[in-house]
Backbone as JSON Lines, residues from 0, in Angstrom:
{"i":0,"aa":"X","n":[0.86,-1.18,0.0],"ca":[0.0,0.0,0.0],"c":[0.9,1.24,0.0]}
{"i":1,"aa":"X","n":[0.57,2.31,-1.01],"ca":[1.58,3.62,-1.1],"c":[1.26,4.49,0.35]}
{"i":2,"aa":"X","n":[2.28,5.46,0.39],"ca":[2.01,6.4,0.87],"c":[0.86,7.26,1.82]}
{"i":3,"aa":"X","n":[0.58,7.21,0.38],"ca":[-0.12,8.15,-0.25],"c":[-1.66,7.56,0.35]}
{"i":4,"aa":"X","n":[-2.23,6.13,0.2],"ca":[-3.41,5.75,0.46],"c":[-3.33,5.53,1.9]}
{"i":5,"aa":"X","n":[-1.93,5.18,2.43],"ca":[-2.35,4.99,3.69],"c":[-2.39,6.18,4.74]}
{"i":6,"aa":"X","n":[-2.51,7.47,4.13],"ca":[-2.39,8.59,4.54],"c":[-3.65,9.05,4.67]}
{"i":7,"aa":"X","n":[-4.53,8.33,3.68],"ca":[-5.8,8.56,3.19],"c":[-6.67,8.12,4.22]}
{"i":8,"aa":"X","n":[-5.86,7.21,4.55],"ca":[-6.53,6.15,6.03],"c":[-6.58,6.8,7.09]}
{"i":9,"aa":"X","n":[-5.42,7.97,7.25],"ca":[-4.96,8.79,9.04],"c":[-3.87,7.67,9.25]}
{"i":10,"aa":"X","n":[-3.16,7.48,8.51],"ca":[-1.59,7.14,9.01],"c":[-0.43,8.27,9.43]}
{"i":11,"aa":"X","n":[-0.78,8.74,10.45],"ca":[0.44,10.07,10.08],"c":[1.64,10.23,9.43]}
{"i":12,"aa":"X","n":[2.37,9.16,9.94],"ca":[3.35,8.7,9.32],"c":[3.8,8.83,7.71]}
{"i":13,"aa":"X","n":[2.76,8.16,7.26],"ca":[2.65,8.35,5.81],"c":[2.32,9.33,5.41]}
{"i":14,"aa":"X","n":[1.53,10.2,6.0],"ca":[1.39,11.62,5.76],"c":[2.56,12.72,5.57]}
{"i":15,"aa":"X","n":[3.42,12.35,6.77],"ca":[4.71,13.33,6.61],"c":[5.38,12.58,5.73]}
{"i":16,"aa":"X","n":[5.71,11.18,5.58],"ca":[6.14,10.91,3.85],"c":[5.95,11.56,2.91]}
{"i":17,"aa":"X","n":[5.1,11.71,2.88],"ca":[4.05,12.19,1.28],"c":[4.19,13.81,1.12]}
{"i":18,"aa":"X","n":[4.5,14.54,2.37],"ca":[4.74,16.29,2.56],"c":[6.3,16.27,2.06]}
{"i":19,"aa":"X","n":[7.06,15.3,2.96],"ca":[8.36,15.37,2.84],"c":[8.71,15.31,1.41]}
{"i":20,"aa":"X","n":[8.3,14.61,0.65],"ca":[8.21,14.26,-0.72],"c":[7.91,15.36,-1.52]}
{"i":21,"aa":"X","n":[6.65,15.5,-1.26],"ca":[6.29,17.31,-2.29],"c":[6.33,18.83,-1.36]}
{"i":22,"aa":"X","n":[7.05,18.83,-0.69],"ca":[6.81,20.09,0.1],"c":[7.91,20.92,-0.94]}
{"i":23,"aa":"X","n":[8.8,20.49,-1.56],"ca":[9.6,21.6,-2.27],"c":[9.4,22.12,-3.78]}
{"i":24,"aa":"X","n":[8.59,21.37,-4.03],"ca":[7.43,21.36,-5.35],"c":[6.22,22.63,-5.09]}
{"i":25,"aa":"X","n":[6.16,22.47,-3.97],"ca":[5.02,23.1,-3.24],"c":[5.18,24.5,-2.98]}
{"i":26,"aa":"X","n":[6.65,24.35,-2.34],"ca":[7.27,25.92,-1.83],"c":[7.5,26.72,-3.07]}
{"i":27,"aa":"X","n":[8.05,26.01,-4.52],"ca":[8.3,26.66,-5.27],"c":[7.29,27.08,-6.14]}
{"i":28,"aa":"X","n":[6.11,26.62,-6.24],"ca":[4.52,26.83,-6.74],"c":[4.39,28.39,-5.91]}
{"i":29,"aa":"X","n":[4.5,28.03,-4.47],"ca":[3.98,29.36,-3.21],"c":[4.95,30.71,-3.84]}
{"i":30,"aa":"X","n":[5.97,30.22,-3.95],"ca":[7.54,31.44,-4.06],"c":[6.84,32.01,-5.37]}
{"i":31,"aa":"X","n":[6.38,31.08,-6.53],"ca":[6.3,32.13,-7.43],"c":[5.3,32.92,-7.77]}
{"i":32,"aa":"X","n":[4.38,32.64,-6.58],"ca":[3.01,33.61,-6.84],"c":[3.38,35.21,-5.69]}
{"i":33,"aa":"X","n":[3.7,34.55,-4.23],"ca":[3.46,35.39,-3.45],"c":[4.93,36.08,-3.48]}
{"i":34,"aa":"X","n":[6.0,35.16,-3.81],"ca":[7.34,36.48,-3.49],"c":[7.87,36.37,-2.34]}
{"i":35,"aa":"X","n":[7.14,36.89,-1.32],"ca":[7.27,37.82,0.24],"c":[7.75,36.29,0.65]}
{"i":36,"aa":"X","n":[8.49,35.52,1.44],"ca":[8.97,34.51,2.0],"c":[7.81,34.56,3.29]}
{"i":37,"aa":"X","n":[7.62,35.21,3.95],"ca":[6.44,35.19,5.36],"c":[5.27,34.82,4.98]}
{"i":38,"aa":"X","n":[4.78,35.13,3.63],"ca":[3.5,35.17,2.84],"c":[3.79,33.23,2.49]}
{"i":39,"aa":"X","n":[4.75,33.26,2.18],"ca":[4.89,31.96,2.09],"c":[4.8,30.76,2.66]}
{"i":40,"aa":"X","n":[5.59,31.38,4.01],"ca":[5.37,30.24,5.16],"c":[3.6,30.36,5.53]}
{"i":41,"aa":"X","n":[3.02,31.35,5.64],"ca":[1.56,31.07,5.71],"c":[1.38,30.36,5.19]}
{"i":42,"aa":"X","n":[1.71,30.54,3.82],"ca":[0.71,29.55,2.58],"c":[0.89,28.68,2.75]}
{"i":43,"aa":"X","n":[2.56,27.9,3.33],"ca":[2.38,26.77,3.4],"c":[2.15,25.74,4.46]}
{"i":44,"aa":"X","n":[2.1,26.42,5.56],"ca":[1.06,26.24,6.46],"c":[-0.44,25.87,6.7]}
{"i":45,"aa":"X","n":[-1.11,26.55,6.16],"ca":[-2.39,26.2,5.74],"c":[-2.79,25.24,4.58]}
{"i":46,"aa":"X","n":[-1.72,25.5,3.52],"ca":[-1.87,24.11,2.91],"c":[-1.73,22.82,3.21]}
{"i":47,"aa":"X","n":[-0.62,23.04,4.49],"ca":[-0.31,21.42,5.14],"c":[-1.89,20.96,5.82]}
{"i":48,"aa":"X","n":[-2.5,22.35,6.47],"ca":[-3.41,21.86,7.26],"c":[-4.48,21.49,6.33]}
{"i":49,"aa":"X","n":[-4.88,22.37,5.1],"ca":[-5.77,21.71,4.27],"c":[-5.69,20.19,4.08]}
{"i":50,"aa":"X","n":[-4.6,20.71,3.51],"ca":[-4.1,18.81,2.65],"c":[-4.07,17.89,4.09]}
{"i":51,"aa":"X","n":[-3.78,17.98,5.33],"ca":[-4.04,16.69,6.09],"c":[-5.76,16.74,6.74]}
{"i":52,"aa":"X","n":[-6.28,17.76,6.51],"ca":[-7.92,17.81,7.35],"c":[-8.61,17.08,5.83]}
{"i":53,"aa":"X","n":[-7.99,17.12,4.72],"ca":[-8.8,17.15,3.42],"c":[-8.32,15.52,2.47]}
{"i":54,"aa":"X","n":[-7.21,14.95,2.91],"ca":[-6.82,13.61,2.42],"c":[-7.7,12.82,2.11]}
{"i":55,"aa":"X","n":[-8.61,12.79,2.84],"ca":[-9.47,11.1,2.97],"c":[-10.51,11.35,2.07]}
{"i":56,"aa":"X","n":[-10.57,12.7,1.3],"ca":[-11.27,13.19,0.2],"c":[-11.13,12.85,-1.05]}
{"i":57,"aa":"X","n":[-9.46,12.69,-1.5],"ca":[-8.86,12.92,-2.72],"c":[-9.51,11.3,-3.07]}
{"i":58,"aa":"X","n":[-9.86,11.94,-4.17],"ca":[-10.79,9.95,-4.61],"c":[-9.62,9.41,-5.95]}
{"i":59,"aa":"X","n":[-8.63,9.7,-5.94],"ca":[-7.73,8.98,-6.75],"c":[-6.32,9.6,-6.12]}
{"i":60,"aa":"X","n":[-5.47,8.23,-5.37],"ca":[-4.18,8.53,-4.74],"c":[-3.14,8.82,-6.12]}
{"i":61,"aa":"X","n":[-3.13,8.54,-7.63],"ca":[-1.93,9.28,-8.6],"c":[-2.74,10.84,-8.8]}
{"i":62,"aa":"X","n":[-3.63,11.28,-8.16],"ca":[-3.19,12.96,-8.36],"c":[-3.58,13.74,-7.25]}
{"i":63,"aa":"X","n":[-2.66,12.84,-6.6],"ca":[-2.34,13.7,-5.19],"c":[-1.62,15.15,-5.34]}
{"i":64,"aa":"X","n":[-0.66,15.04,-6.3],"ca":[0.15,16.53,-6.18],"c":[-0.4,17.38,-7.03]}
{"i":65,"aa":"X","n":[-1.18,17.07,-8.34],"ca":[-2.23,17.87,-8.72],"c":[-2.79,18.36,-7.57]}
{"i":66,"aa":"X","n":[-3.49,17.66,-6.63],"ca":[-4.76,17.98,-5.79],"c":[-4.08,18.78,-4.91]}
{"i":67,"aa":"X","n":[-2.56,18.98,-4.51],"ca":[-2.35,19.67,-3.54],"c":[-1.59,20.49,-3.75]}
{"i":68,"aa":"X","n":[-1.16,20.58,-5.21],"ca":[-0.63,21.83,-5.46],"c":[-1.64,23.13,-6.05]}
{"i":69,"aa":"X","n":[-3.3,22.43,-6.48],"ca":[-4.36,22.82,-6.49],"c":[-4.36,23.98,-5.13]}
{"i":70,"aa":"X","n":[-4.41,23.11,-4.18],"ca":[-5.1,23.64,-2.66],"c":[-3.73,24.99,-2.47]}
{"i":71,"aa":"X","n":[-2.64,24.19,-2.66],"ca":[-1.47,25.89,-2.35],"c":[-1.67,26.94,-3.5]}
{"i":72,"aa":"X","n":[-1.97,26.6,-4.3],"ca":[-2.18,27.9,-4.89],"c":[-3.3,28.53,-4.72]}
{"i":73,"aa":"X","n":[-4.79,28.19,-4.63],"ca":[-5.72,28.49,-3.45],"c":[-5.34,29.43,-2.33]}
{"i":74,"aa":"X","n":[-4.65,29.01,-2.01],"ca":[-3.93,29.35,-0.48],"c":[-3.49,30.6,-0.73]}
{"i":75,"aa":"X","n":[-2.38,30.17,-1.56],"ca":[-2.0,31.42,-2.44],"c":[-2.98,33.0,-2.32]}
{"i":76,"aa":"X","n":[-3.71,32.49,-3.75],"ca":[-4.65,33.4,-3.78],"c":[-5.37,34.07,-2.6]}
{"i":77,"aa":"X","n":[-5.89,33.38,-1.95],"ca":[-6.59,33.62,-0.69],"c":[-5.37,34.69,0.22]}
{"i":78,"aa":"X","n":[-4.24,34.23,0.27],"ca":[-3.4,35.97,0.86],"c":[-3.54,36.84,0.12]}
{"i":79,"aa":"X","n":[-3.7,36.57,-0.88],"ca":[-3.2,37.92,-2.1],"c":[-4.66,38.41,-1.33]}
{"i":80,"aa":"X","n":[-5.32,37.94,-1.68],"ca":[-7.37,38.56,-1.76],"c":[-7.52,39.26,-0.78]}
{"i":81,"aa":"X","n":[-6.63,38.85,0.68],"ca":[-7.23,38.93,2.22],"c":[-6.05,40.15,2.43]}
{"i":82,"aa":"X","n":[-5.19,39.99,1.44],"ca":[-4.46,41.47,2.05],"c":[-4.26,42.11,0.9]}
{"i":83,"aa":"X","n":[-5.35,42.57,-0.09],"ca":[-5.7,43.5,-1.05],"c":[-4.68,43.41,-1.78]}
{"i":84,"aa":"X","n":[-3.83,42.59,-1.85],"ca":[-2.27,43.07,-2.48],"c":[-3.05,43.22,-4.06]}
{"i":85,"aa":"X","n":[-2.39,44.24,-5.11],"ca":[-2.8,44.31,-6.39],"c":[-1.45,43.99,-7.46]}
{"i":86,"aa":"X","n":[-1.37,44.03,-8.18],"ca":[-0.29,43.42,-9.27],"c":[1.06,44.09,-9.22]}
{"i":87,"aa":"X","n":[0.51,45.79,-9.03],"ca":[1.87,46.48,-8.74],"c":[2.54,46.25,-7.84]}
{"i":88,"aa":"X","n":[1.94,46.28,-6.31],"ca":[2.37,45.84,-5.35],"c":[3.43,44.7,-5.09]}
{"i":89,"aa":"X","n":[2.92,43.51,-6.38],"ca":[3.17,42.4,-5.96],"c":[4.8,42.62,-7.14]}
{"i":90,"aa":"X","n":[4.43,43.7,-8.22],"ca":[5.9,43.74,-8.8],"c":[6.79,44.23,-7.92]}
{"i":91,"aa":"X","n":[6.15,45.62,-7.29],"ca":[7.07,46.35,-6.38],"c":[8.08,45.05,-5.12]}
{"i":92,"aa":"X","n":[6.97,44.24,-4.38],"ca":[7.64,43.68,-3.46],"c":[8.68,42.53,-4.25]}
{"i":93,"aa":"X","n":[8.13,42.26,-5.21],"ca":[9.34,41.25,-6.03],"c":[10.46,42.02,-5.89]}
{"i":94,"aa":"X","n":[10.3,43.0,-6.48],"ca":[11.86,43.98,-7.06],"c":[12.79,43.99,-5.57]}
{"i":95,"aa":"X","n":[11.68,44.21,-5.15],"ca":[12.54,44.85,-3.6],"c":[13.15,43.18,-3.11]}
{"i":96,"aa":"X","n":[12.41,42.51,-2.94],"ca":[13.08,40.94,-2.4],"c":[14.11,40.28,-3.27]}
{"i":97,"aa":"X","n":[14.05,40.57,-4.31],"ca":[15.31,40.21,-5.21],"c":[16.57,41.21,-5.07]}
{"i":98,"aa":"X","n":[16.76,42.66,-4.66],"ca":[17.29,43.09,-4.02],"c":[17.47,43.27,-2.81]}
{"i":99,"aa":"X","n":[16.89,42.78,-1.83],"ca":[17.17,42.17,-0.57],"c":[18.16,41.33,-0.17]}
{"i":100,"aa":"X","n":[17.41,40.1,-1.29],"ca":[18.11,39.26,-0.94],"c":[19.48,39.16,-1.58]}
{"i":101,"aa":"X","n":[19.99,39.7,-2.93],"ca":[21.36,39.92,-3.16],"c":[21.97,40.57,-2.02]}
{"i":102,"aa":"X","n":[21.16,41.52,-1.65],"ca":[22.53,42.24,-0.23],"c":[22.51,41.41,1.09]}
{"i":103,"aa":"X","n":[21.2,40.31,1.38],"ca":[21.24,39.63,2.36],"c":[21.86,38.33,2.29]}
{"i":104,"aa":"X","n":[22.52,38.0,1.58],"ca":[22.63,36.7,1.03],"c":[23.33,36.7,0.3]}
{"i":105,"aa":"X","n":[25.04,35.26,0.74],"ca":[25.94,35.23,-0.03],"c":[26.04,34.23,-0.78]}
{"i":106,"aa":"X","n":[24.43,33.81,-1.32],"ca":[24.61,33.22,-2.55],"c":[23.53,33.85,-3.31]}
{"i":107,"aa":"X","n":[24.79,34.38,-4.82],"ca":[23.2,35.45,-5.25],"c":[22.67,34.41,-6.09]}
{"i":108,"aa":"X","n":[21.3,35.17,-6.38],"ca":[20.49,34.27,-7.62],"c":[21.06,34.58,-9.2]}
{"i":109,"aa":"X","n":[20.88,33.49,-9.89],"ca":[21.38,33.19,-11.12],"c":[20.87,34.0,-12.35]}
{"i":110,"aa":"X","n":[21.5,34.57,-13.26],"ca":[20.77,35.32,-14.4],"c":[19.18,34.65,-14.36]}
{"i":111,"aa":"X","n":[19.29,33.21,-14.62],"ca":[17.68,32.89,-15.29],"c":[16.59,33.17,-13.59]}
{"i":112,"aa":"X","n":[17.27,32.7,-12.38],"ca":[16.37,32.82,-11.62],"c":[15.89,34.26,-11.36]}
{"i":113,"aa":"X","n":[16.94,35.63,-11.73],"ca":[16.38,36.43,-11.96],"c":[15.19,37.11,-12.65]}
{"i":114,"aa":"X","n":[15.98,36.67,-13.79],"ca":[14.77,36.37,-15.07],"c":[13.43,35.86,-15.0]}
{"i":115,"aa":"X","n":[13.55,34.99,-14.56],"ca":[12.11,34.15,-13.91],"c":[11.22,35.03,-12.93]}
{"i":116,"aa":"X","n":[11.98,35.6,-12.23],"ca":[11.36,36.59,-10.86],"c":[11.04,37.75,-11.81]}
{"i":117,"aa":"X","n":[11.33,38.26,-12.74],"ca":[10.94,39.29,-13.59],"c":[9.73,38.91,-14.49]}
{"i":118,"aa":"X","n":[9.32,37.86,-14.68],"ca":[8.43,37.72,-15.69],"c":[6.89,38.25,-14.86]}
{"i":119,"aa":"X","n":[5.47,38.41,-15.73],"ca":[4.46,38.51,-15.33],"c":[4.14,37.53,-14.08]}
{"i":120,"aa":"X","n":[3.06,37.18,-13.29],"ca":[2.96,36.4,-12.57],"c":[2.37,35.15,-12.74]}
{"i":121,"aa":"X","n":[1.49,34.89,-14.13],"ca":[0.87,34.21,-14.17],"c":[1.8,33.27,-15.74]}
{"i":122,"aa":"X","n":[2.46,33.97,-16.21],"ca":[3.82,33.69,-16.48],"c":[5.24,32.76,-15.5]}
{"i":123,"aa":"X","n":[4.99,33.33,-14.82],"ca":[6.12,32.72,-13.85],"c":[5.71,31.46,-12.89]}
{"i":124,"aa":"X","n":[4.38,31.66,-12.57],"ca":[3.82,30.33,-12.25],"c":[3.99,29.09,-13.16]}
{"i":125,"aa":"X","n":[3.58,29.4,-14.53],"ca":[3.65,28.32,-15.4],"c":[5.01,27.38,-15.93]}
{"i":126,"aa":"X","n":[5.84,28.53,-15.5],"ca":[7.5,28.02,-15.85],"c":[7.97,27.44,-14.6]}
{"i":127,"aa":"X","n":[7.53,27.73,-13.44],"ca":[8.24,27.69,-12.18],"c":[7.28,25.4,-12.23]}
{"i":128,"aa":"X","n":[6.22,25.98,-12.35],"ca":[5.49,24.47,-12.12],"c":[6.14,23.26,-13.43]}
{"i":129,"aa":"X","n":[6.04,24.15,-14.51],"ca":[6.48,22.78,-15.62],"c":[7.85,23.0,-15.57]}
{"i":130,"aa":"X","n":[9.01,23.52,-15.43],"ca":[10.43,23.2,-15.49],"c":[10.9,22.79,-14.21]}
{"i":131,"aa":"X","n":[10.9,23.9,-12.84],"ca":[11.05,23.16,-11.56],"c":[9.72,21.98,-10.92]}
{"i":132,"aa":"X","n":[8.93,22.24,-11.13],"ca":[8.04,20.76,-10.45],"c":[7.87,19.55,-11.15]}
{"i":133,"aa":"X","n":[8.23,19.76,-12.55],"ca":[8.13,18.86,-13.75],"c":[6.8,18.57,-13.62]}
{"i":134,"aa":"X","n":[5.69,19.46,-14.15],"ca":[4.47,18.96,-14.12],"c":[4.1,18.91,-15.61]}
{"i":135,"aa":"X","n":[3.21,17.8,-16.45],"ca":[2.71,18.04,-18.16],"c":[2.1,19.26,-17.95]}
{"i":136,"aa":"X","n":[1.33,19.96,-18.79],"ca":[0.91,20.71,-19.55],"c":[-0.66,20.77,-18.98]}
{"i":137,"aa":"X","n":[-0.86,19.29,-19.16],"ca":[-2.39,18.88,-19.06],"c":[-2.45,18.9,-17.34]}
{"i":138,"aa":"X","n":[-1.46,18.85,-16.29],"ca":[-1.88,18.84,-15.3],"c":[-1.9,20.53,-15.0]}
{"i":139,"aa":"X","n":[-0.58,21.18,-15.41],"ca":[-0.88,22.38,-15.08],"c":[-1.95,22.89,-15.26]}
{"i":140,"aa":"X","n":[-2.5,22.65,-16.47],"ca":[-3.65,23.5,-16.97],"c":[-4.64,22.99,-16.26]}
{"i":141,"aa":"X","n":[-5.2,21.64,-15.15],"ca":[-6.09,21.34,-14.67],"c":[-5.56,21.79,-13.22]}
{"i":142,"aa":"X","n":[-4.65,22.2,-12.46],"ca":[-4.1,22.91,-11.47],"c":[-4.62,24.54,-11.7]}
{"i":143,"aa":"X","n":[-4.28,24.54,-12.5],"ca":[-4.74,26.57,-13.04],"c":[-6.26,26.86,-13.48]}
{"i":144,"aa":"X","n":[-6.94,25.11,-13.53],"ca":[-7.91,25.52,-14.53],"c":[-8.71,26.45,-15.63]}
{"i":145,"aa":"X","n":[-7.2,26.67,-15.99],"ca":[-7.17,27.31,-17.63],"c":[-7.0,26.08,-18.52]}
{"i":146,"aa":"X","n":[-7.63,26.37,-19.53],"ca":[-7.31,25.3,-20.94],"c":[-5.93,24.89,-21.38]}
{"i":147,"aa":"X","n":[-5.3,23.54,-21.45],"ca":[-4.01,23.29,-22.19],"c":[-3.26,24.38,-23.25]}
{"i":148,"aa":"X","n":[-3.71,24.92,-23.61],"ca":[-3.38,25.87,-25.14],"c":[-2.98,27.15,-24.48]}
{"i":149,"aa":"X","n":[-3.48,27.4,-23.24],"ca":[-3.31,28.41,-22.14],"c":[-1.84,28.19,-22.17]}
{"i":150,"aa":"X","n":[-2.1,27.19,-21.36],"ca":[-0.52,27.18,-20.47],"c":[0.55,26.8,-21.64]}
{"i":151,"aa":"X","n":[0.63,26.36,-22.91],"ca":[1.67,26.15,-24.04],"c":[1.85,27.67,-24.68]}
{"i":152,"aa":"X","n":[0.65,28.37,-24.62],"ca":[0.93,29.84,-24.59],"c":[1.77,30.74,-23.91]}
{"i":153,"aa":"X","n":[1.53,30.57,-22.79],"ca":[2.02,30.82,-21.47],"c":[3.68,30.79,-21.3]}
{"i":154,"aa":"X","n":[3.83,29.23,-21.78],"ca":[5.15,28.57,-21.54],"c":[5.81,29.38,-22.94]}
{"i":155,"aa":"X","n":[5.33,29.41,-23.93],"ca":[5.95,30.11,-25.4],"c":[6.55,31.44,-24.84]}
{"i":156,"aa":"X","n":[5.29,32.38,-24.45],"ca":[5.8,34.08,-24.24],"c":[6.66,33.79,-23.17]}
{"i":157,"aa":"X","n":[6.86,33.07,-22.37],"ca":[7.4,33.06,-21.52],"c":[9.11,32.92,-21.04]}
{"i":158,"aa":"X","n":[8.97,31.6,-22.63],"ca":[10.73,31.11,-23.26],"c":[11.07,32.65,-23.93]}
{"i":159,"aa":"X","n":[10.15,33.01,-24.87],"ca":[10.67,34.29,-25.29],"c":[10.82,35.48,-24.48]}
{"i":160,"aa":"X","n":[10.62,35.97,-23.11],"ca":[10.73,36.98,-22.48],"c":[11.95,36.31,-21.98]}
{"i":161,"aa":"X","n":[12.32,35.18,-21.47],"ca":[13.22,35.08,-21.15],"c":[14.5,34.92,-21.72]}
{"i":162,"aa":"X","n":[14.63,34.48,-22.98],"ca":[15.82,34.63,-24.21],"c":[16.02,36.19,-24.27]}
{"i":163,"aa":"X","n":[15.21,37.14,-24.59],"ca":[15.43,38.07,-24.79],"c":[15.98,38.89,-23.09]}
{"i":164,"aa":"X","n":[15.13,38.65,-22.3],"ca":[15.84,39.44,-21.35],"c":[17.42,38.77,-21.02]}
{"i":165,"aa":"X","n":[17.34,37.36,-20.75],"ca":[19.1,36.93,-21.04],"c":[19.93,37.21,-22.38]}
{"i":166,"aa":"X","n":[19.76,37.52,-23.23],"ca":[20.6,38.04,-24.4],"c":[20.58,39.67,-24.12]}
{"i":167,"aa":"X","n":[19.9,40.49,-23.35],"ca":[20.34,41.36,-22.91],"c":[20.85,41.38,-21.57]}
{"i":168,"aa":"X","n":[21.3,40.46,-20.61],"ca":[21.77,40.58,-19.67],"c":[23.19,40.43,-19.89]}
{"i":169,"aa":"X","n":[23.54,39.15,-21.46],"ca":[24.67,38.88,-21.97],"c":[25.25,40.27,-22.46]}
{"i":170,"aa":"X","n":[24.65,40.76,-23.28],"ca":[25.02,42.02,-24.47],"c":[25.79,43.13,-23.04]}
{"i":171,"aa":"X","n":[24.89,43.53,-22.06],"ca":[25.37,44.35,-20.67],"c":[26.5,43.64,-20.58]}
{"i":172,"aa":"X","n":[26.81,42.83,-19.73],"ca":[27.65,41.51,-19.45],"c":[28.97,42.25,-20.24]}
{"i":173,"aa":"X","n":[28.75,41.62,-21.39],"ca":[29.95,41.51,-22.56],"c":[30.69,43.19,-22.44]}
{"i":174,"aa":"X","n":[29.52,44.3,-22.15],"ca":[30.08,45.61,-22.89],"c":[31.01,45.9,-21.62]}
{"i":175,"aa":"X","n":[30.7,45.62,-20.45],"ca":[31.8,45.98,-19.24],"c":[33.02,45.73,-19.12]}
């Protein structure tokens, strides 16, 4: 018996298996909506508590991480909503935490993870889930519940904002 079903049962045990397993899948879903690291640990907080009050629900144990990367981005949303944050805001606090954290922190982030933190948000979700979580297309798009063609859209403007902003980070780069 996986994990995963016997978690379904109230095995705790198997429960923190199954977190231990996707919690960094999870964090990086949370990181690329909300930004703010505090906003984060909420989110993922309440998602733990969703996902263990809500287990014995999921009626098929292979889309468990669909179903619970479903519920964190939920979660997600639900800070953004509950503390009015609006789009600017949410660029402004990016900018500022990516410069934070270069001066707080002696390991800086990488041209692309920059890059990535620069894109739109609903943009950056889609790259952050299919390249770091390795999720298909068809799950993202049933996670986002937007249409498949969405998120291959999504993922397209998305390769191209990012070629172009790294071929100008190179071109800077090179002229110094």
């Amino acid at each position: 018996m996986s994990d995963i079903k016997r978690a379904m049962n109230g095995d705790k045990q198997a429960f923190i298996n199954i977190i231990e397993e996707h919690k960094i899948a999870l964090y990086k879903v949370m990181k690329a909506i909300l930004q703010n690291e505090d906003d984060v640990c909420d989110a993922m907080q309440e998602t733990l508590i969703d996902i263990y009050e809500n287990i014995h629900k999921l009626q098929k144990e292979k889309y468990f991480k669909t179903w619970a990367t479903r519920i964190a981005i939920n979660e997600c949303y639900h800070i953004i909503r509950k503390q009015k944050i609006n789009q600017d805001k949410i660029v402004k606090i990016q900018t500022e935490t990516v410069a934070q954290e270069k001066e707080n922190s002696s390991i800086e982030k990488t041209d692309i993870e920059i890059a990535i933190s620069k894109l739109d948000k609903d943009l950056r979700v889609v790259v952050v889930m299919y390249y770091y979580n390795n999720l298909k297309v068809n799950d993202i798009a049933e996670v986002l519940q937007i249409p498949a063609g969405t998120v291959k859209s999504r993922l397209s403007r998305a390769r191209e904002s990012l070629f172009e902003s790294l071929k100008q980070e190179e071109v800077s780069t090179s002229e110094k």
